[in-house]
C-alpha positions as CSV (number, residue, x, y, z in Angstrom):
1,X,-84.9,100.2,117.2
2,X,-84.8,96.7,118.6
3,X,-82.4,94.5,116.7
4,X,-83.5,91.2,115.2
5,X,-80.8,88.7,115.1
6,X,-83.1,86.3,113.0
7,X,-84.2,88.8,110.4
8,X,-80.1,90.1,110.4
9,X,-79.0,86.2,109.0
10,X,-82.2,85.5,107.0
11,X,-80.4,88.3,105.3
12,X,-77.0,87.0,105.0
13,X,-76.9,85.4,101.9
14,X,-73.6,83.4,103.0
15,X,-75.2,82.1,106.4
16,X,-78.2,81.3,104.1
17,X,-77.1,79.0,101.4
18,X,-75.0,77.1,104.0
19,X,-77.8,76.5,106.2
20,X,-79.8,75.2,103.7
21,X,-76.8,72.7,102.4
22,X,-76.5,71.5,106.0
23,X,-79.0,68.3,105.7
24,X,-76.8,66.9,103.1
25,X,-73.8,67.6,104.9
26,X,-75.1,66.3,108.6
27,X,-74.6,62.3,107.9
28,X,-70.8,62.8,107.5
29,X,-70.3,65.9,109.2
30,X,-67.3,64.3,111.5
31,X,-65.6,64.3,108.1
32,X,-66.9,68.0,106.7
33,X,-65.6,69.5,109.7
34,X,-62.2,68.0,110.0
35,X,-61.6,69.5,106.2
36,X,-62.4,73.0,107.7
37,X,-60.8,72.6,110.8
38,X,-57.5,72.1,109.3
39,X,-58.0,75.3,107.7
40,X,-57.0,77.2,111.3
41,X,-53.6,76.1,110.6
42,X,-52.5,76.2,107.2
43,X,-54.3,79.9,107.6
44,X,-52.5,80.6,110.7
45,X,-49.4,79.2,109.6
46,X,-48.7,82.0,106.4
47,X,-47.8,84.9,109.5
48,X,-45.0,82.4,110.1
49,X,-42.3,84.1,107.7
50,X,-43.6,87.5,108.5
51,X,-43.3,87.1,112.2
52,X,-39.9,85.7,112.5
53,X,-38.6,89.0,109.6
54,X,-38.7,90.9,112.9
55,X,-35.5,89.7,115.0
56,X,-34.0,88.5,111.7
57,X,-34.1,91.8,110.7
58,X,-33.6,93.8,113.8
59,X,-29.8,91.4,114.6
60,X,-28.6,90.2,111.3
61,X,-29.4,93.2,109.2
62,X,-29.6,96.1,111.2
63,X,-27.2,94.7,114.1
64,X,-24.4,93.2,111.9
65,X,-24.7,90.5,114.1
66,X,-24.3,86.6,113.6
67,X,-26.4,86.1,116.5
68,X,-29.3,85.4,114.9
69,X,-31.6,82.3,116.6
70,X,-29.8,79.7,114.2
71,X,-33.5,77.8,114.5
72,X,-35.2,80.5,112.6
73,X,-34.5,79.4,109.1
74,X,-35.1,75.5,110.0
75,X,-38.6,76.8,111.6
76,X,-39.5,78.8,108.5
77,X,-38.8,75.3,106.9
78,X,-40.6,73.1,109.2
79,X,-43.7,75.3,109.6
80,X,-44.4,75.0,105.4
81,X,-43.6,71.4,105.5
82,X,-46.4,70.9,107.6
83,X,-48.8,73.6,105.9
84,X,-48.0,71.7,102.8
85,X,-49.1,68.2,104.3
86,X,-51.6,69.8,106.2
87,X,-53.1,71.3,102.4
88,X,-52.7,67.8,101.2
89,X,-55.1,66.1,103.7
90,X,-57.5,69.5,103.5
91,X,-57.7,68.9,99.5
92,X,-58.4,65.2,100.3
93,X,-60.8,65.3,102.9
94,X,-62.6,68.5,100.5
95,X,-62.9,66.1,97.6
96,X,-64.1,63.1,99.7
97,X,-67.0,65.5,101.5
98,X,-67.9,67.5,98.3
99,X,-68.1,63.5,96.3
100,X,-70.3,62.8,98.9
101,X,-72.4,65.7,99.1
102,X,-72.6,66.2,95.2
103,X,-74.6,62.3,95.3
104,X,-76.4,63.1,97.9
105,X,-77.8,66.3,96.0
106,X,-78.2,64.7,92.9
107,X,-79.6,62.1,94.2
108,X,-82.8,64.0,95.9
109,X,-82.6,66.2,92.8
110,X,-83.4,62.9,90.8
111,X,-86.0,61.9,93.2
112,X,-87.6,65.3,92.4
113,X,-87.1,64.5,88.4
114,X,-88.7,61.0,88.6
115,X,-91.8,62.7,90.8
116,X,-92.3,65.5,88.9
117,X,-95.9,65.9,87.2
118,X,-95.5,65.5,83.3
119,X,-96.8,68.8,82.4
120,X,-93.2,70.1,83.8
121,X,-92.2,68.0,80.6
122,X,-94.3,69.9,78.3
123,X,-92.6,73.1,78.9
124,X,-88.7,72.4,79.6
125,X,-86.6,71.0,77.4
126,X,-83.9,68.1,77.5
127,X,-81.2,70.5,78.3
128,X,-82.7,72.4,80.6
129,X,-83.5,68.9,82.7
130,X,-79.7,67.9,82.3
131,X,-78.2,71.4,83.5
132,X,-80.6,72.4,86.1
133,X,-80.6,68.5,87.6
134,X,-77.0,67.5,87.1
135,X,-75.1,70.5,85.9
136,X,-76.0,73.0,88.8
137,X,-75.8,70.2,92.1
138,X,-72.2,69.6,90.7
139,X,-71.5,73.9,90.7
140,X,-73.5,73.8,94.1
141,X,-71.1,71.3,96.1
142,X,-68.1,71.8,94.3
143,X,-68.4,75.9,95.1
144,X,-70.0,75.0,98.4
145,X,-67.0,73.5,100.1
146,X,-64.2,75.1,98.1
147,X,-65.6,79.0,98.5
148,X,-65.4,77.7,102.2
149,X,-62.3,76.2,102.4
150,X,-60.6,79.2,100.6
151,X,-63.0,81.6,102.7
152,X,-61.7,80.0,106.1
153,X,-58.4,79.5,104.8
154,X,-57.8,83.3,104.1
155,X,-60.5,84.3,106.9
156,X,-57.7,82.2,109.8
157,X,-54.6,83.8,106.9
158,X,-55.8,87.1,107.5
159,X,-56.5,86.9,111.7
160,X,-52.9,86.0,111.7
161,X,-51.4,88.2,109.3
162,X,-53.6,91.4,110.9
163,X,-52.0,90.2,114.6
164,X,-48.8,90.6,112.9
165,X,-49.5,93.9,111.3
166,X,-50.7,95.2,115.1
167,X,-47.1,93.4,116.9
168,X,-45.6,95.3,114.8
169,X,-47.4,98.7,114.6
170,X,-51.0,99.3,115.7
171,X,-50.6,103.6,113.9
172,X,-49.9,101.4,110.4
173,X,-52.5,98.5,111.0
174,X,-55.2,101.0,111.1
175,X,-54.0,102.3,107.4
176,X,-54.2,99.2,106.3
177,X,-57.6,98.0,107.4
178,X,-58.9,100.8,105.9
179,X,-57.4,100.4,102.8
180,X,-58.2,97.0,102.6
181,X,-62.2,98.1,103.8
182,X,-62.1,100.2,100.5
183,X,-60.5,97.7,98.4
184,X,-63.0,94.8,98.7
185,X,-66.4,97.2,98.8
186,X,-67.1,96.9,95.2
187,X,-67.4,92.8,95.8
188,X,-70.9,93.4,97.6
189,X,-72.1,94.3,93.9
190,X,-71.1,91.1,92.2
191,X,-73.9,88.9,92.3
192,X,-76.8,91.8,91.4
193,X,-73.7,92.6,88.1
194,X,-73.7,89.2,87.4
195,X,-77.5,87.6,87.9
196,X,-79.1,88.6,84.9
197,X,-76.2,87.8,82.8
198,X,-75.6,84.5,84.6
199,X,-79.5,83.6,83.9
200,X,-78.8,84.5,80.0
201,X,-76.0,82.2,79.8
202,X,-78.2,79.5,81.2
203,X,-80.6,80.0,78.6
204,X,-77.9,79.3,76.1
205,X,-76.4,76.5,78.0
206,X,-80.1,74.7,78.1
207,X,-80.0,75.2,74.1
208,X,-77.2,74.0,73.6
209,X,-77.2,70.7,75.7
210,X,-80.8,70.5,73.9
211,X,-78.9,70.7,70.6
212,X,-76.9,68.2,71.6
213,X,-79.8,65.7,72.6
214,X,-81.4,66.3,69.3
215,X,-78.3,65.9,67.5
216,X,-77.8,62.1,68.9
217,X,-81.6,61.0,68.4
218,X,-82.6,62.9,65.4
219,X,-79.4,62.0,63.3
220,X,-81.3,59.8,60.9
221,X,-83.5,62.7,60.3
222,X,-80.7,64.8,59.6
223,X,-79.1,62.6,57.8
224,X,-82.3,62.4,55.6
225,X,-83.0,65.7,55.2
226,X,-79.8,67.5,54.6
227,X,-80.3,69.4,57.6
228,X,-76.5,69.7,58.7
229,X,-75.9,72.8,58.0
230,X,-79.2,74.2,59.4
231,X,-77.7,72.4,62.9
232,X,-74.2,74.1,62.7
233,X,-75.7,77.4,62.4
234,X,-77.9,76.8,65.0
235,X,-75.6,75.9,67.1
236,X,-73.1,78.4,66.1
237,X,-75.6,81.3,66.7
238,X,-75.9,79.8,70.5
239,X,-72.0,79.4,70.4
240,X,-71.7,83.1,69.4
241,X,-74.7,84.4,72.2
242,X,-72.8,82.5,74.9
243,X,-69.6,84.2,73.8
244,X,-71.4,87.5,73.7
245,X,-72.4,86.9,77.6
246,X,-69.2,85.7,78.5
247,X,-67.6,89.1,77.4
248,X,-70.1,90.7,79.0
249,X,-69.7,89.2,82.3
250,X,-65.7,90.1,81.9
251,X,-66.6,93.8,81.2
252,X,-68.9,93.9,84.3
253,X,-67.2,92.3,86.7
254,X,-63.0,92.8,85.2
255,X,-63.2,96.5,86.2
256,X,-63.0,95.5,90.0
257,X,-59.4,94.4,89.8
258,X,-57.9,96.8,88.1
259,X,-59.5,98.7,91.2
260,X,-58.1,96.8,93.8
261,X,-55.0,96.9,92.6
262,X,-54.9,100.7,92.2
263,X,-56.1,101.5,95.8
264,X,-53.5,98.5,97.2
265,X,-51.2,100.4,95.8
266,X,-51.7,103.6,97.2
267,X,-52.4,101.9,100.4
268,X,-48.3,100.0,100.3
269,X,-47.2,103.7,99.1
270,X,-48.9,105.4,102.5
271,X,-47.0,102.1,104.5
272,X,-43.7,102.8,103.3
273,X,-44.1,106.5,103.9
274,X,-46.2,106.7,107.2
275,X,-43.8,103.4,108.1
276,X,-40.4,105.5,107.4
277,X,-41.8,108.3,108.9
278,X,-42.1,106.1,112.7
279,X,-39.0,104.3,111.8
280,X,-37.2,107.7,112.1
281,X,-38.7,109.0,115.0
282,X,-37.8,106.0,116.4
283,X,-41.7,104.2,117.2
284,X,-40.8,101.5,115.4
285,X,-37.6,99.4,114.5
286,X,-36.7,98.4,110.8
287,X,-37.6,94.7,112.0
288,X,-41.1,95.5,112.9
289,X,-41.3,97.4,109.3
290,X,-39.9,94.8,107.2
291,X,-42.1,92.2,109.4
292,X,-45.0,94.6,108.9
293,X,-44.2,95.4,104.8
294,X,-44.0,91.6,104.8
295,X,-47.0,90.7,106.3
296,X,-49.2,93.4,104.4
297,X,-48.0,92.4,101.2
298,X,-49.1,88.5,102.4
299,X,-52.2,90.0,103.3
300,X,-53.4,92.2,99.6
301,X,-51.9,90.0,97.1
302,X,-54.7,87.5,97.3
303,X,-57.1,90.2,97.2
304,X,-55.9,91.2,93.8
305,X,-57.0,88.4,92.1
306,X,-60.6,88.1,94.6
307,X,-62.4,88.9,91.7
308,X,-62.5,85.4,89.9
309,X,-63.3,84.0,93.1
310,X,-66.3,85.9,93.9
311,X,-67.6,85.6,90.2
312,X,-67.4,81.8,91.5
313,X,-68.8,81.9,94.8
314,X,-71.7,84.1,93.5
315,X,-72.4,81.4,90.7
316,X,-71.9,78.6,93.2
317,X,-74.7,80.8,95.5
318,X,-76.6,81.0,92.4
319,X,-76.6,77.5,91.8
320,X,-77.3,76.9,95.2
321,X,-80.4,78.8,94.8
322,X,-81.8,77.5,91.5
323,X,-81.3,74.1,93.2
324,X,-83.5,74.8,96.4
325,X,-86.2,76.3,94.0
326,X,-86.5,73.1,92.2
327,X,-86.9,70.9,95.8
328,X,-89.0,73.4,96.8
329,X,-91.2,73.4,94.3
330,X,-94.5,72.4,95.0
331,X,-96.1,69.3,93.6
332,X,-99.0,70.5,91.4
333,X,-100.7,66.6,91.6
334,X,-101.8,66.8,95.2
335,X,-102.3,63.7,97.0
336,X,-104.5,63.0,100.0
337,X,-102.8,62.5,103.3
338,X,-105.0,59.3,103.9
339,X,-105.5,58.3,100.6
340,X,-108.7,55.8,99.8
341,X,-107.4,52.3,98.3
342,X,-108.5,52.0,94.4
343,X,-111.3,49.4,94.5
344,X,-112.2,46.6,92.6
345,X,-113.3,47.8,89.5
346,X,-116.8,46.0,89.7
347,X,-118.8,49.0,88.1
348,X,-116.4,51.5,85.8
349,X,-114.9,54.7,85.0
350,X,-116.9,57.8,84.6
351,X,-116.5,61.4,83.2
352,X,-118.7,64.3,85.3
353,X,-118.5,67.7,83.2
354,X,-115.3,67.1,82.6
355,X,-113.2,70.5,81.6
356,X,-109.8,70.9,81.2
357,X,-106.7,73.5,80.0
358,X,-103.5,73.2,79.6
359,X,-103.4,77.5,79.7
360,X,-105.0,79.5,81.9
361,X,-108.2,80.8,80.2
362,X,-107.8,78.3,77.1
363,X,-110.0,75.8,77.5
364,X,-109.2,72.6,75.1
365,X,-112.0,69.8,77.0
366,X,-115.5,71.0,77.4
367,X,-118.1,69.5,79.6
368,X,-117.3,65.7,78.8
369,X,-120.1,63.4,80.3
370,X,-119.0,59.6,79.8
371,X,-120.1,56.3,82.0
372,X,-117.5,53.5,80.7
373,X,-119.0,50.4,82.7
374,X,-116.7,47.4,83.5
375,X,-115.4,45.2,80.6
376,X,-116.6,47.8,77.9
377,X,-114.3,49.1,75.3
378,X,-114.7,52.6,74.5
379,X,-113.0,53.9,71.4
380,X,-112.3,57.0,71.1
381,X,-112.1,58.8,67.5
382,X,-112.2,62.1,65.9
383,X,-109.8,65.1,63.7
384,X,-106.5,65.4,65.3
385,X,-106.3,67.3,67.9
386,X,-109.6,67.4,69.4
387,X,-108.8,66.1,73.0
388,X,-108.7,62.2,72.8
389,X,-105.2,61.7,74.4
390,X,-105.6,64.5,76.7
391,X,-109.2,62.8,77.9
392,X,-107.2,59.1,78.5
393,X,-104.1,61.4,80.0
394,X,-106.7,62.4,83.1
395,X,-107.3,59.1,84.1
396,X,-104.1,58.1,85.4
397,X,-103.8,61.8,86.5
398,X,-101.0,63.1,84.5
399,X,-103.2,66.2,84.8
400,X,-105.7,67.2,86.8
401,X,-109.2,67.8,85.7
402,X,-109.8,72.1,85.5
403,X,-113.5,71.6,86.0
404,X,-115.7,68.3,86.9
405,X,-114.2,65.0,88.2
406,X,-113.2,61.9,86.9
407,X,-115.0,58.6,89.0
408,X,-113.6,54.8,89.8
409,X,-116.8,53.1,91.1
410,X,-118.3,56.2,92.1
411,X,-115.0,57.7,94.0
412,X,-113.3,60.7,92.5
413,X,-109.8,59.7,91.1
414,X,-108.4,62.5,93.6
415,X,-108.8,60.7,96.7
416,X,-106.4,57.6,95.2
417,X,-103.1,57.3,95.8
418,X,-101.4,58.1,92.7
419,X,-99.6,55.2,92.6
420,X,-101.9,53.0,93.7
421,X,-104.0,54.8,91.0
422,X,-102.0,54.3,88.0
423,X,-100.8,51.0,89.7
424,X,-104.2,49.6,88.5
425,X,-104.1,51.2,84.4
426,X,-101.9,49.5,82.1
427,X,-101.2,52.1,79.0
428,X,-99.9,51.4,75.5
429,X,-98.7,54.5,73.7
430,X,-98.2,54.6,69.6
431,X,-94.8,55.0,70.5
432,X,-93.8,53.3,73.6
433,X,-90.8,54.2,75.4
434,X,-87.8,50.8,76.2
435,X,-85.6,51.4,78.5
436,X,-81.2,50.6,77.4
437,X,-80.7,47.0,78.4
438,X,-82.7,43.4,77.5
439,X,-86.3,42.7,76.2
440,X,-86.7,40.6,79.6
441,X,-85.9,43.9,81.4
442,X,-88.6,45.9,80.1
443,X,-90.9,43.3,79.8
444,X,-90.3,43.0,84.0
445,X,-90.9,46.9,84.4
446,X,-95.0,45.7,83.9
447,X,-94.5,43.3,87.2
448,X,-91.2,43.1,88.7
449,X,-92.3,39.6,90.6
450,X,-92.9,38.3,87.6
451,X,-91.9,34.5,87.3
452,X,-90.6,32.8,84.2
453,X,-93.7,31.1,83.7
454,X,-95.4,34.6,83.7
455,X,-93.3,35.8,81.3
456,X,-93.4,33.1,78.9
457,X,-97.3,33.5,79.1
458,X,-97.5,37.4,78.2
459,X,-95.0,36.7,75.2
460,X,-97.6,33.7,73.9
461,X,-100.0,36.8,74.3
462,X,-98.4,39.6,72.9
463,X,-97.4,37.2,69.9
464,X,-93.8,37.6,70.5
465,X,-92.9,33.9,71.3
466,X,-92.0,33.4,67.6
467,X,-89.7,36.3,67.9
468,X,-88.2,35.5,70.7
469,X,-87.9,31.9,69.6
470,X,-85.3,33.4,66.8
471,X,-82.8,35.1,68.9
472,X,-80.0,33.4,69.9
473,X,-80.1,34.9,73.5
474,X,-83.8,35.0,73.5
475,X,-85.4,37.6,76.2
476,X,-81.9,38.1,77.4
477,X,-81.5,40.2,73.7
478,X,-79.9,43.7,74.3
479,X,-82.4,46.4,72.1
480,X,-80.7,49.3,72.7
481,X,-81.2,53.1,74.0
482,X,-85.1,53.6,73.5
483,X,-85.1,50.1,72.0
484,X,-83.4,51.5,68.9
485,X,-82.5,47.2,67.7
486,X,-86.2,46.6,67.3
487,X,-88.6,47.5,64.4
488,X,-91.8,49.2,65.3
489,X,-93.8,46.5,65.5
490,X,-91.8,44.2,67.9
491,X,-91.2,47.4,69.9
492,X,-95.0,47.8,70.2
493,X,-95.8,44.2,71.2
494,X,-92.8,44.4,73.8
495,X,-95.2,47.1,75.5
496,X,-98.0,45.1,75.3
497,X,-96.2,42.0,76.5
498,X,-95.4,45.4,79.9
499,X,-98.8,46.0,79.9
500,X,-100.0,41.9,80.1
501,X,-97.8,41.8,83.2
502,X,-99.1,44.5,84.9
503,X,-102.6,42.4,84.7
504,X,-104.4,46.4,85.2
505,X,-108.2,46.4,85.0
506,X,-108.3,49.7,83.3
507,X,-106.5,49.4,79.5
508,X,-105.6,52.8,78.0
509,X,-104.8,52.4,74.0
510,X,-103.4,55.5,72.8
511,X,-102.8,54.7,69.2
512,X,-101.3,51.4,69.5
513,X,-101.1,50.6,66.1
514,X,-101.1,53.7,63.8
515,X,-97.3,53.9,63.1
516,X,-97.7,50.5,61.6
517,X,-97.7,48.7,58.3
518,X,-100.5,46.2,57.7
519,X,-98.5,42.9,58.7
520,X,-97.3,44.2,62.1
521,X,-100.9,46.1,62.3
522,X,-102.0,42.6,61.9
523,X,-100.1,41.1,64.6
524,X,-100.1,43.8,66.8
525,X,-104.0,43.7,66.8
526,X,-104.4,40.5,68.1
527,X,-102.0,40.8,70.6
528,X,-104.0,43.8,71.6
529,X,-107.2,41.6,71.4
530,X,-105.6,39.6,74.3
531,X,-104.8,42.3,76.4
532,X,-108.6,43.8,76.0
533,X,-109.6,40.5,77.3
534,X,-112.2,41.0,80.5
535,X,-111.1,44.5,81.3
536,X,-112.2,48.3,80.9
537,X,-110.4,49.8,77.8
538,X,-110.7,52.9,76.2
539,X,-108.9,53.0,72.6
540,X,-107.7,55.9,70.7
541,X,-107.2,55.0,67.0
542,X,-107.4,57.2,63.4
543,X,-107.6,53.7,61.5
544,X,-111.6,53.3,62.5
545,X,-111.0,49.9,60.8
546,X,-109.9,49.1,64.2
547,X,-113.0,50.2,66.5
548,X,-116.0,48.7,64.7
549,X,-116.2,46.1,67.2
550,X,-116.0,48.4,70.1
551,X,-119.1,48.5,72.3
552,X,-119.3,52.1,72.2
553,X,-117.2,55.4,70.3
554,X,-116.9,58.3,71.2
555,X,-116.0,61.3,68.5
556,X,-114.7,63.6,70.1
557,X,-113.7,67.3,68.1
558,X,-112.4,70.3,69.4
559,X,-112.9,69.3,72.6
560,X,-116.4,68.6,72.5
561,X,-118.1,65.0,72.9
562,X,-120.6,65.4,69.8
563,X,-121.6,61.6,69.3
564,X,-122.2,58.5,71.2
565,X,-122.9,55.5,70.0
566,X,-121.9,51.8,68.6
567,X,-120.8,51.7,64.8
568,X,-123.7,50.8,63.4
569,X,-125.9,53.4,65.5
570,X,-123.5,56.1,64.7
571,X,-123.0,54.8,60.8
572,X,-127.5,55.4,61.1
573,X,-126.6,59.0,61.7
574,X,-127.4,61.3,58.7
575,X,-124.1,63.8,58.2
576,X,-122.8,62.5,61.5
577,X,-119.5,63.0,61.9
578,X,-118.0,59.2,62.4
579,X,-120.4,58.2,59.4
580,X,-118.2,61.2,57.4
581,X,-114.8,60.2,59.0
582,X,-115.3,56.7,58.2
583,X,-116.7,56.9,54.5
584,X,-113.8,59.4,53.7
585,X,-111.2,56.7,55.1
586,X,-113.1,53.9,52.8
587,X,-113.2,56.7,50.0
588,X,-116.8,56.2,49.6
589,X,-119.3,58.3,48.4
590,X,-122.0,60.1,50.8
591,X,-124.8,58.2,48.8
592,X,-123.2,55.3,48.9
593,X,-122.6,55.9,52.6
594,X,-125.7,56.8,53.2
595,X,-127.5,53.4,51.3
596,X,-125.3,51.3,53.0
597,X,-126.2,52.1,56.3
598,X,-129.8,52.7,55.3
599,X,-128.8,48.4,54.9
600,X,-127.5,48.2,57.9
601,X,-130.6,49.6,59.6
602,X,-133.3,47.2,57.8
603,X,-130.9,44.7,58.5
């Protein structure tokens, strides 16, 4: 059978991980492999005391003799003066490397986070993102290079301490190898014991680090609805699963020590006995049994507490693993490798048979025909749920169309850059995200090139000048984590003031104004009436107090485009549904509906 040294280390799960690592180690490897080759020493140097027990042994104990090489105790003193210093720059140069390498994995690992397509958002949680980001790249590198140092360490320990074993006697060397063949075997199972469990414990570590995020920005919630106690039994049910696992992992894995030490033992009882038995047939001296006893004893004690360390490595190879997954994974939003440039804007956006599911086989857009020409505003409208946001969320390809395509002046969105795409769609969202830090800050994030003058002009627009007018630092203002300092309102017109600055030809208007009351509606509106100015907007809104003066609207319901029309054409519509949406918002009466647009019409 011909033997296939590729296939052989694909397989080696140790020569695997680390080849995988290697990138992020290769720009300071200089540094990486200094830390490990220091490990040849301070390995080497631990046969030291069991090597010079020989003559010690041999003329001072056995001999009676003060003729003992009077440089053997000051060598034994020497040689872990230097292992010491030598472990000192080892644990040095192992914290600088694994720093280093930790940042450079978070750092892709953010790169993934920040790239990621946001329907990985709909189904992971906060603490999943925080552990599986941050959490396992720290377990990764800090298990990487301190599995490896310990593994060289006792790999160089062990050469050493075996050449001593075989100076000494090559009939008990061979006991002990076996012995110590049969003492590690149950280690090969530790990662298929341990996977399931460490998966489960996860789970529970996501939840909890999900708790915690919930905690911090739902505390006004829970403060309002006495949900405390609901919270700490929550989170003492996950505190009581992870606590289950944790014993669980002890009971499948603590088994192996007591193992270990039971068949090290018999294998230091056949020593002494096989090693007293040579010592009186005379094979070997008592210096090369002490020296041997010694250097065995140097050898197993290690292994007798190997367990916790190959619970680590296996999590560190585990970690290793989940990591790769996540910057492997492929990116669902595919991009062209020549992408065409987004044009102009001179004719507008349109909808061919547009379908669309966020699950396989559950269909929640159907067939959605719509040609928005250039400078119209569309509103959208229609019971909750029907598909309005997750129509607008296509066109800046948050998703991807199931069925049909979405056009820019005749050219399928697909063949855009996606950031050149969304580069050129400026979106306002009922509840707009600020970033920690100033209100000139996140104004910027719209146009980063923005002057002063530029600024100044999207806060006339945005009707924010006033506001900023009263602050005593002005746009300089800190508004805290998710703008947390600013009422809804001034939160709302801050995004708008974004969205000026981006200067977008397509406007997306998901609800801009719903969470309001009527003043900040008010204001709010007209700043929004600025930012429709000359371009291509589509507007979601419940209030339909707010669309009347859209060219066209669209009701959309259960994902179905059922009418098309401008206010009054679709007010003309007997039993339409905008003509019922809008007289149950104005509390009027079908008759009277129906009389008043019957007005309208003569009119």
């Amino acid at each position: 059978m011909k033997f296939d040294l590729k296939q052989s280390i694909e397989k080696n799960q140790f020569v695997v991980n680390y080849r995988r690592m290697w990138p992020f180690i290769k720009p300071f490897w200089p540094m990486a492999l200094l830390s490990l080759l220091i490990c040849v020493p301070v390995g080497s140097l631990d046969a030291v005391i069991a090597l010079f027990l020989k003559p010690y042994t041999d003329i001072v104990v056995v001999g009676k003799s003060m003729e003992s090489p009077w440089y053997i105790p000051l060598l034994i003193v020497g040689f872990t003066t230097v292992q010491g210093l030598l472990n000192f720059g080892g644990a040095y140069l192992n914290a600088w490397v694994g720093g280093k390498l930790t940042l450079g994995l978070k750092s892709r690992l953010y790169d993934k986070l920040v790239e990621i397509e946001p329907s990985y958002f709909d189904k992971t949680t906060s603490g999943e993102v925080l552990f599986r980001f941050n959490s396992d790249a720290e377990l990764a590198c800090s298990g990487l290079l301190g599995n490896l140092k310990s593994f060289l360490t006792r790999i160089f320990s062990s050469v050493a301490l075996i050449g001593v074993l075989f100076y000494n006697s090559w009939q008990l060397s061979i006991l002990a190898i076996v012995i110590l063949v049969v003492a590690v075997a149950p280690l090969t199972k530790v990662k298929k014991l341990l996977k399931t469990l460490v998966s489960r414990n996860n789970s529970c570590v996501f939840q909890l680090n999900t708790t915690y995020n919930e905690t911090f920005s739902g505390n006004r919630t829970i403060a309002a609805y006495n949900l405390q106690e609901r919270q700490k039994n929550r989170f003492n049910a996950l505190l009581a699963d992870v606590f289950t696992i944790t014993v669980a992992m002890t009971r499948r894995t603590a088994w192996i020590t007591p193992f270990m030490h039971f068949v090290i033992s018999i294998g230091l009882g056949l020593a002494i006995a096989l090693g007293s038995w040579l010592i009186v047939q005379g094979t070997i001296s008592a210096g090369n049994f002490v020296s041997f006893i010694t250097a065995l004893l140097m050898l197993y004690t290690p292994l007798k507490n190997i367990t916790n360390v190959a619970v680590s490595v296996q999590q560190s190879f585990l970690a290793i693993e989940r990591v790769f997954s996540l910057l492997d994974r492929p990116c669902v939003l595919v991009e062209q490798e020549e992408p065409a440039g987004v044009p102009e804007v001179k004719r507008g956006v349109t909808f061919e048979h547009v379908c669309f599911e966020y699950t396989k086989g559950t269909e929640v857009l159907h067939d959605i025909n719509l040609d928005v020409r250039v400078g119209e505003m569309l509103a959208l409208v229609g019971n909750s749920g029907g598909g309005k946001s997750t129509l607008v969320s296509l066109l800046p390809r948050f998703y991807d169309v199931t069925k049909g395509s979405i056009k820019v002046d005749g050219i399928d969105i697909r063949e855009f850059g996606l950031k050149d795409l969304r580069q050129h769609i400026a979106m306002v969202f009922q509840d707009n995200f600020l970033f920690d830090g100033t209100i000139r800050e996140n104004i910027l994030l719209g146009n980063p090139d923005a002057t002063d003058k530029d600024i100044e002009e999207a806060l006339r627009r945005a009707c924010l000048s006033d506001f900023i007018a009263s602050l005593d630092k002005g746009v300089e203002t800190y508004i805290g984590e998710r703008g947390i300092l600013l009422s809804g309102g001034q939160k709302q017109r801050v995004a708008i003031a974004r969205a000026f600055l981006k200067n977008a030809p397509i406007v997306i208007l998901d609800e801009a104004t719903s969470a309001l009351d009527n003043k900040s509606e008010e204001i709010v509106q007209r700043a929004i009436d600025n930012l429709m100015k000359d371009k291509t907007v589509f507007v979601i809104a419940h209030r339909l107090s707010t669309v009347k003066n859209a060219n066209r609207i669209a009701v959309i319901n259960e994902g179905n485009l059922v009418e098309l029309g401008s206010h009054e054409e679709l007010m003309a519509i007997p039993g339409g549904q905008y003509r019922t949406l809008y007289n149950m918002q104005f509390k009027k009466p079908a008759h009277e509906g129906e009389e008043e647009a019957s007005a309208e019409s003569v009119a």
